[in-house]
C-alpha positions in Angstrom: 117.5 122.6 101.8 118.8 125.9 102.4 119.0 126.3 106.5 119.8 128.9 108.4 121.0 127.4 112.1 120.7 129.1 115.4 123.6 128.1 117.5 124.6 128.0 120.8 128.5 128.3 122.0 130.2 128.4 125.1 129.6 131.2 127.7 133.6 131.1 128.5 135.0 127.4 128.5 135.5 126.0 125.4 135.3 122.2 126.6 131.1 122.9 126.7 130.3 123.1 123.1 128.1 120.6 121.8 129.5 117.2 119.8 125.8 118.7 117.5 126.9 122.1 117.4 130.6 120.9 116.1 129.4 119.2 113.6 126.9 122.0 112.3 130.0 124.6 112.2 131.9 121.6 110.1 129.2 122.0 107.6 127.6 124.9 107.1 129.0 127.3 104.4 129.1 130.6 105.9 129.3 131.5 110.0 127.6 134.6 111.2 129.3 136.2 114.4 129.0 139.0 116.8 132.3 139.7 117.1 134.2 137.4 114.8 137.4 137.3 116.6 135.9 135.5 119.4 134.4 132.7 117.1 137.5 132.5 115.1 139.2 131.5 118.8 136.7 128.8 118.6 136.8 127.5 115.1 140.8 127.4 115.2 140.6 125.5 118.5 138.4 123.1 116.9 140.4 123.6 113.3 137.0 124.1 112.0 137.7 126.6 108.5 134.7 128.5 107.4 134.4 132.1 106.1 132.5 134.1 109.5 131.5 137.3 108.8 129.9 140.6 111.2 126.8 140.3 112.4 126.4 142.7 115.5 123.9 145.4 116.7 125.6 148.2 113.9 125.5 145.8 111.2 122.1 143.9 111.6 120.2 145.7 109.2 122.3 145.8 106.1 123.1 142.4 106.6 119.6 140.4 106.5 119.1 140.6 102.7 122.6 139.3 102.1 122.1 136.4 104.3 118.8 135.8 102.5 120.6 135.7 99.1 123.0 133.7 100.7 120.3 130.8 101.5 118.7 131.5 98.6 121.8 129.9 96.7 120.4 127.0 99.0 123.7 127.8 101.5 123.3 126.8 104.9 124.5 129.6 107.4 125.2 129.4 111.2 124.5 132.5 113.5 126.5 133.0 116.7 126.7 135.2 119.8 130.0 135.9 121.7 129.1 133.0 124.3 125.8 131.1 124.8 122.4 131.1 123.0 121.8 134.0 120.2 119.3 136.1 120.2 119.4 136.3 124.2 120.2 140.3 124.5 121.3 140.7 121.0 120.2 140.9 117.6 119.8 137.6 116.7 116.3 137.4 117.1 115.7 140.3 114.0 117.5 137.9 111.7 115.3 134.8 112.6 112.2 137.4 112.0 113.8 138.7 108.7 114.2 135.7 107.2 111.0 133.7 108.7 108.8 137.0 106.4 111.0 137.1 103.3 112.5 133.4 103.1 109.7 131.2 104.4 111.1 128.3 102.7 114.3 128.1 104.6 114.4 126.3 106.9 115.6 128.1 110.9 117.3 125.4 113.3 118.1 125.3 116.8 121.6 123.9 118.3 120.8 124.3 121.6 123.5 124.4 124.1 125.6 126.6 126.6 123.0 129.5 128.5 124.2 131.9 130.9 121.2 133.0 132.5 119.8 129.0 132.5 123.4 127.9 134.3 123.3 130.7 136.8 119.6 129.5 137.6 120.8 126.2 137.8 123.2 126.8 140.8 121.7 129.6 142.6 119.6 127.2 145.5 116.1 129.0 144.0 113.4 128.0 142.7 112.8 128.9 139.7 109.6 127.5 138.5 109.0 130.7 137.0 110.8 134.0 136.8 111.5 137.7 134.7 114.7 137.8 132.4 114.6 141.6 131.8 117.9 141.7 129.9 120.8 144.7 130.4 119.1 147.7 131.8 119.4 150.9 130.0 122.4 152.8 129.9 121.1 156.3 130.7 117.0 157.2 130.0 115.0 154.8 131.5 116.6 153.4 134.1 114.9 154.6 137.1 111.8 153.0 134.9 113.9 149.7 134.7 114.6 149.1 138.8 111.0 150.1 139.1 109.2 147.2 136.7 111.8 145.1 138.6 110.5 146.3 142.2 107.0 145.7 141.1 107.0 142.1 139.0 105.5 139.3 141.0 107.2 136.5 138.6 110.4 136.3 141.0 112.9 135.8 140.5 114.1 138.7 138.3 117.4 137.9 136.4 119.4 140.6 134.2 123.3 141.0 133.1 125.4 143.6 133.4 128.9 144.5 132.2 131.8 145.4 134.9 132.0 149.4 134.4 128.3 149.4 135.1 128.1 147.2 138.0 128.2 149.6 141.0 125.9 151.7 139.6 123.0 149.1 138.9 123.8 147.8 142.7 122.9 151.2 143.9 120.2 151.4 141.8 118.8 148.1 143.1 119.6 149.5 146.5 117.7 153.0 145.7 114.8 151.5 144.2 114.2 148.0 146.0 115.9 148.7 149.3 119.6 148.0 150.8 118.4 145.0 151.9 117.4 143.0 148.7 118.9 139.6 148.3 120.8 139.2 145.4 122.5 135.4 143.6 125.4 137.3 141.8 127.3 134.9 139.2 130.6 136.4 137.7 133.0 134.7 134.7 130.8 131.4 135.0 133.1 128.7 133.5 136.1 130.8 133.1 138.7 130.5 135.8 137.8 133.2 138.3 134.0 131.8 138.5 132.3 133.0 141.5 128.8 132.6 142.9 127.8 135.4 145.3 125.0 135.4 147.3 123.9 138.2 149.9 122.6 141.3 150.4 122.7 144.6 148.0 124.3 146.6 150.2 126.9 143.7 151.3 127.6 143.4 146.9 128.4 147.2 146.8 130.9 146.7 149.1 131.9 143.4 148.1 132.8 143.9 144.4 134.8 146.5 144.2 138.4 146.3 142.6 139.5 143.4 140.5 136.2 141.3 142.0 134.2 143.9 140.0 135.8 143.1 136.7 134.3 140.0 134.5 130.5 139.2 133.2 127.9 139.3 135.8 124.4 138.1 136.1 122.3 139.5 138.4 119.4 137.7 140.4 117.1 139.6 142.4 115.3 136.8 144.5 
């Protein structure tokens, strides 16, 4: 049965793929990637061999009816995101939609595994019974909008990511919008070797991160 598998890779170290996952990659005939240079990493350290082709936010579109044909051909194909669980801030999710409308009979799969907004949840010391993942926020329009909906959701607490060049400038947004004093779990390059869990106020992280300890892949929680 043709299958189109949704799965999960490691957020940074390689040791936290899953023995499931391994296998799928072994097997499957084609790998779709967000940036296949990064999977390729992976596949040679595992000396797994499969063709990977693009499949990012420019490339989305044009590529859904190819995979279709592909698993037409009854071919099993395997999406990944640079690190974690697709279609988590990127566009995995439209290819999951694409082919659940025009390829019903195939058959879409989970491999569940690495999560950087679960494992940052895990260690941050709050409950999180329930709380708001409200993604990147926008890069220019709509950003005032963004810290706003955050200020004003009840289901805390509010997680989002943010790349390194943008950091400062979404702490002072936080600090504009929901006050200096807004406590903030910060989790940067979680599994990688300069890991850090940061905990404290915004006005403390503006000052805190600025230099190398503002380079890496942060995750923001507003608590």
């Amino acid at each position: 049965m043709p299958t189109l598998f949704i799965v999960a890779t490691p957020i940074g170290n390689l040791e936290d793929i899953t023995l499931r996952a391994l296998r799928v990659l072994k097997e499957v005939d084609v790998v779709l990637a967000e940036d296949t240079r990064v999977t390729q990493k992976l596949l040679r350290h595992y000396e797994i061999k499969k063709p990977v082709l693009r499949y990012d936010e420019h490339v989305a579109e044009r590529m859904h009816k190819r995979v279709a044909d592909e698993l037409a051909k009854g071919r099993s194909v395997a999406l990944v995101s640079d690190a974690g669980t697709p279609g988590i801030s990127d566009p995995g999710s439209r290819l999951v939609a694409y082919v659940r409308e025009y390829a019903p009979e195939v058959s879409i799969v989970p491999i569940p595994g690495p999560s950087a907004l679960v494992s940052a949840l895990s260690v941050a010391g709050i409950s999180a019974d329930s709380f708001t993942f409200l993604g990147y926020p926008p890069h220019k329009k709509g950003r005032k909008t963004f810290f706003e909906r955050a200020r004003d959701i009840n289901a805390r607490p509010v997680v989002l990511y943010e790349s390194p060049h943008r950091l400062r400038r979404t702490l002072e947004n936080i600090a504009e919008v929901l006050g200096n004093d807004t406590s903030l779990v910060i989790a940067k390059e979680l599994t990688k070797i300069h890991e850090e869990l940061w905990c404290g106020a915004c006005f403390q992280a503006i000052t805190y991160f600025v230099g190398r300890k503002g380079k890496g892949e942060f995750l923001l929680i507003i608590t």
